[in-house]
N, C-alpha and C positions, 0 to 999 in steps of 0.2 A: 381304080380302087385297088387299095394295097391288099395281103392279106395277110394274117398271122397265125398260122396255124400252130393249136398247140395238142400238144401230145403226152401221155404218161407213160412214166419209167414201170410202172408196177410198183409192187409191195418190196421185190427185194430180189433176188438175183433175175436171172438174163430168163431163165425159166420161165418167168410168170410174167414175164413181156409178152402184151398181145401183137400177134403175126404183122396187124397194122401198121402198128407204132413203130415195129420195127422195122418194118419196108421204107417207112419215110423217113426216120433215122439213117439211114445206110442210104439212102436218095440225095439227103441233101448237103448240099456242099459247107454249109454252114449253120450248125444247133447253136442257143441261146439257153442255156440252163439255169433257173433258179439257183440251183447249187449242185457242184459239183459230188457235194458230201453224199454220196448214192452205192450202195452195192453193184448195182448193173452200170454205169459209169466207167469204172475201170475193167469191167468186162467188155463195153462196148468200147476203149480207148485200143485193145487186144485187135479187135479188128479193124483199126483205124479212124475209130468215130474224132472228129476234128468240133471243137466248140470253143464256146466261151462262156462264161460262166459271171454270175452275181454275186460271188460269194465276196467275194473284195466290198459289195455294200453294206454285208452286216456289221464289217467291221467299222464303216463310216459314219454310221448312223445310232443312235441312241435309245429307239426304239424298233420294234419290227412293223407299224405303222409308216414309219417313215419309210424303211427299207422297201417295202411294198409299192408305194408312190413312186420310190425312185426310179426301181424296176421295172412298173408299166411305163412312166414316162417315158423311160429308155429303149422302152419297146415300138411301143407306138413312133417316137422321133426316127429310130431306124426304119421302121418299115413305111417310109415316105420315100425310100432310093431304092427299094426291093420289091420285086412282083409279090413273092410270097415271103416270107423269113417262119423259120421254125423253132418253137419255143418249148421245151420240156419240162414238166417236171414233175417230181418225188409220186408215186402212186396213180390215183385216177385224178385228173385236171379238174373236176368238180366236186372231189369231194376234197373239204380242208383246206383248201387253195384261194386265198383272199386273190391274191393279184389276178388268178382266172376272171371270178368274180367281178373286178373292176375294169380288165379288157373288154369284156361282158357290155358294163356299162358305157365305157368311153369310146371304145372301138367308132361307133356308129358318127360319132361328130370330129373323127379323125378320116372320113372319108376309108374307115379299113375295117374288111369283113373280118369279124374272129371263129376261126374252125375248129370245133372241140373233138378231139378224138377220142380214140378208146385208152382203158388204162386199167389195172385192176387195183383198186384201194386196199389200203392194209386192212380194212373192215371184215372181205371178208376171211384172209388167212387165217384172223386176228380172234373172229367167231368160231369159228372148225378147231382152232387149237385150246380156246377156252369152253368149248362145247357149247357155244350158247346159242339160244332161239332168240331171234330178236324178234317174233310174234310173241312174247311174253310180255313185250313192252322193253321197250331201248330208246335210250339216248345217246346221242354220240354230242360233246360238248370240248369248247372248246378251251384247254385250262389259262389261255392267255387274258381270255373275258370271261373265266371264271364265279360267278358270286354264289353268295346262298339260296339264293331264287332259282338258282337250274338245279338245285338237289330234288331229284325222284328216287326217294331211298326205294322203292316197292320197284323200280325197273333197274335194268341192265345198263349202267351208265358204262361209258369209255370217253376218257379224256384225251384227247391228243395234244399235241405240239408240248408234249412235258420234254424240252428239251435239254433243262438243266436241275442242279440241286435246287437254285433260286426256284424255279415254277413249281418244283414240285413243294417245295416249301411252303408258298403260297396254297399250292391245291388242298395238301394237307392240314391247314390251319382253318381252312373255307370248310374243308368235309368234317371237320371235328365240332364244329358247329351243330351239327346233327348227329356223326356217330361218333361213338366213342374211341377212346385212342387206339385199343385192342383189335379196334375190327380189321379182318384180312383184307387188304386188297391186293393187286399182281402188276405187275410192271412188266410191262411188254416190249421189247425192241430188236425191229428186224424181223418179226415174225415169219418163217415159211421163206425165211433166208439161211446160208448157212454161217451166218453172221447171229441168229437166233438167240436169245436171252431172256427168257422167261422167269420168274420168279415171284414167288405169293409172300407179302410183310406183314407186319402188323402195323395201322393207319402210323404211329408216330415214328415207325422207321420208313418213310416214306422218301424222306429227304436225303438219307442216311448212304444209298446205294447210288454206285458210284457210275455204273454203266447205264449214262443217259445220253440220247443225241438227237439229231432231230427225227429218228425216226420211232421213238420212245410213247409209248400209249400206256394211259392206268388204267387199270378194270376196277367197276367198283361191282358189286355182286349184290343184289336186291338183298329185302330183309322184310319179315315178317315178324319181329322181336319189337312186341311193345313200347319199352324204354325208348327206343330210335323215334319208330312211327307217331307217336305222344308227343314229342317234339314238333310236330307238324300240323300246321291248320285245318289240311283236309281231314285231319281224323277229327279234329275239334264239329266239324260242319258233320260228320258222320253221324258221331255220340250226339248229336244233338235232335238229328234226324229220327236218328232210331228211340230216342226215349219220347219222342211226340209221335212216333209210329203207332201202327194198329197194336205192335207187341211190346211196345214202350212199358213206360213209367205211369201207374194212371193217376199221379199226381202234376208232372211233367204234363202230360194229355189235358189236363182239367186249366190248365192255367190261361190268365186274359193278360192284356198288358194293363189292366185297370189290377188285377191281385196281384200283380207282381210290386207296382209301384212302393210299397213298405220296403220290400226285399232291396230294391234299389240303394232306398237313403239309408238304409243300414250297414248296405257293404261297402258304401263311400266312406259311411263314417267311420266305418273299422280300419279303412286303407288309411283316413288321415289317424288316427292312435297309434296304427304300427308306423305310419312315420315321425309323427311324434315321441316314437316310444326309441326310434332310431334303429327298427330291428328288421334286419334286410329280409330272411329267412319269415319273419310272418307277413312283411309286407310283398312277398311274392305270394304268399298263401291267396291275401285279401287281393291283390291286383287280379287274379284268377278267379277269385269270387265274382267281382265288379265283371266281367269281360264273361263268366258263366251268365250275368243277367241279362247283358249286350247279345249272346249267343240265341238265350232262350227268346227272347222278344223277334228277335231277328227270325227265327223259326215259325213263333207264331203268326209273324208278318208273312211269309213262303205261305203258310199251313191256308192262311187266309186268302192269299194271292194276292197282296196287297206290295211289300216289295221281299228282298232278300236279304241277307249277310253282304250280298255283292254291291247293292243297292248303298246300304251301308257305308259299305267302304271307298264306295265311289264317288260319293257326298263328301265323306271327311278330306279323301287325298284332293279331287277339286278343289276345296275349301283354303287347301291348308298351302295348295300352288298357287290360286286365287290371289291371298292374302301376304304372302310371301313373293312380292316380285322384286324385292333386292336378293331375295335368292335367286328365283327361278324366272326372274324377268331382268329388265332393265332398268330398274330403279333403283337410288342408292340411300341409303342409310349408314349415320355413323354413331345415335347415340340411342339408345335400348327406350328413351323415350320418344324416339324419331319413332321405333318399331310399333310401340304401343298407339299412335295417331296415326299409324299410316293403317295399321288392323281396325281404328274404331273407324275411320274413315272410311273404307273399304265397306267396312258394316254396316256403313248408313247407304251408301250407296247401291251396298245389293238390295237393303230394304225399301227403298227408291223406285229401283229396279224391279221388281216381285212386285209392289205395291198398284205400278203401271200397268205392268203386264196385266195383272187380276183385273184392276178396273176395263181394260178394255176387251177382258173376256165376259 
């Protein structure tokens, strides 16, 4: 059995290399780097560190999924002629390091053990020079697989691999989604190196700043500001909580989903007026009406312990994979009424289905 030992460079100079890493670095006769693009790199070149490096894949390749594949494959095929081979790279090996990750995985059907060493992550210089607790609640995300579903405005975000203006581009278009253009966040690169570049913008100069690389991290800085958090679903499940609480609303408290039924067809029918009336600005009024009544019912369903809001949602997104499998399956459609017989289809057949079941409960 082969073995591949991999090791981390640290955060940023030769410094914050741990004693390990660098015993085995200076052991072995031949390192395998991720990239050479590193601080401690050409400090280690100073004492004669001898490698070979990946960096010629990023250039070959069109994505950095691909680069990654390339990389482990190349790893793995060499170390079929080598007792051990040693592989490096940028910070700690587990944190942020897809190709770690997939040695992880592959290793074992390559006949080759993978040895994770020690390393220190740019998390935490990254944390000590932005002062921050990450028992306050932190996420560390990754802005490559970025979306609006990993925004926790209320914690301590850090995005890594912001490596260029394009990513940050992208991060910045994804966070405005939620905060406003204005809001500060800090651009971090090389931290606790003396390569160090720290700097706070406002969200829409994000892009803007020019000293990016791969060792480049955003801070986004939690927020307790209304306007942001309102934005957000969990405050909707909150507000809804608290006015059916003990210290609620005691008209909210008083309600069945038999008294609300009036309230329903009313706010449907207001949403179809204001689209009738063609007026964007009331028809977000009324769609927030409709989805207040969805909310309240859903409440009283919890209150009851009958189901939830989650309950809810888990039914409709089901439904709506269900019934869509030339999206999300294997089925094909080509004409809008292909779509509408493949949905009433599908309908009779859940009802089929349900109908069976029951009878033979």
């Amino acid at each position: 059995m082969s073995i591949i030992h991999v090791v981390g460079l640290g955060a940023g100079d030769l410094k914050q290399l741990p004693l390990g890493s660098y015993d085995v670095l200076k052991e072995s006769q031949l390192i395998y780097l991720r990239t050479k693009e590193h601080p401690v790199v050409h400090q280690l070149e100073q004492e004669g560190l001898t490698y070979e490096s990946f960096d010629e894949i990023y250039e070959q390749q069109d994505d950095f999924e691909a680069v990654y594949e390339q990389i482990v494959t190349t790893l793995l095929d060499k170390a079929k002629d080598l007792e051990v081979l040693v592989y490096a790279v940028p910070g700690h090996p587990i944190v942020a390091e897809k190709t770690v990750q997939l040695l992880l995985q592959r290793g074992p059907y390559h006949d080759c053990q993978i040895i994770v060493g020690a390393g220190q992550s740019f998390i935490d210089p990254l944390l000590s020079r932005l002062r921050v607790d990450p028992v306050e609640g932190f996420a560390l995300l990754d802005a490559l697989a970025f979306s609006v579903k990993d925004i926790q405005p209320e914690c301590h975000m850090i995005l890594t691999q912001v490596y260029d203006a394009m990513v940050a581009s992208e991060v910045k278009l994804t966070l405005m989604e939620i905060f406003p253009d204005e809001y500060e966040v800090t651009i971090a690169t090389a931290v606790g190196s003396a390569q160090e570049v720290v700097q706070t913008v406002p969200l829409y100069a994000l892009d803007r700043v020019t000293e990016m690389n791969n060792l480049t991290a955003v801070y986004v800085p939690p927020t307790d500001e209304e306007r942001i958090l309102n934005r957000r679903y969990e405050k909707s499940r909150d507000i809804f909580r608290t006015l059916r609480g003990p210290d609620g609303c005691p008209w909210d408290k008083k309600q069945t989903h038999q008294s609300l039924k009036k309230y329903m067809l009313e706010e449907a029918q207001e949403v179809v007026e204001a689209i009738e009336e063609d007026d964007v600005d009331h028809l977000i009024e009324e769609l927030g009406d409709v989805l207040l009544q969805v909310f309240l019912h859903a409440q009283i369903g919890e209150d009851e312990g009958l189901f939830t809001m989650e309950d809810v949602i888990q039914s409709l997104n089901d439904k709506m994979i269900r019934r869509h499998p030339h999206v999300f399956g294997d089925s094909s459609v080509d004409q809008v009424q292909d779509v509408i017989d493949q949905w009433e289809n599908i309908k009779v057949q859940e009802k089929q289905k349900n109908g069976s079941t029951e009878e033979k409960k």
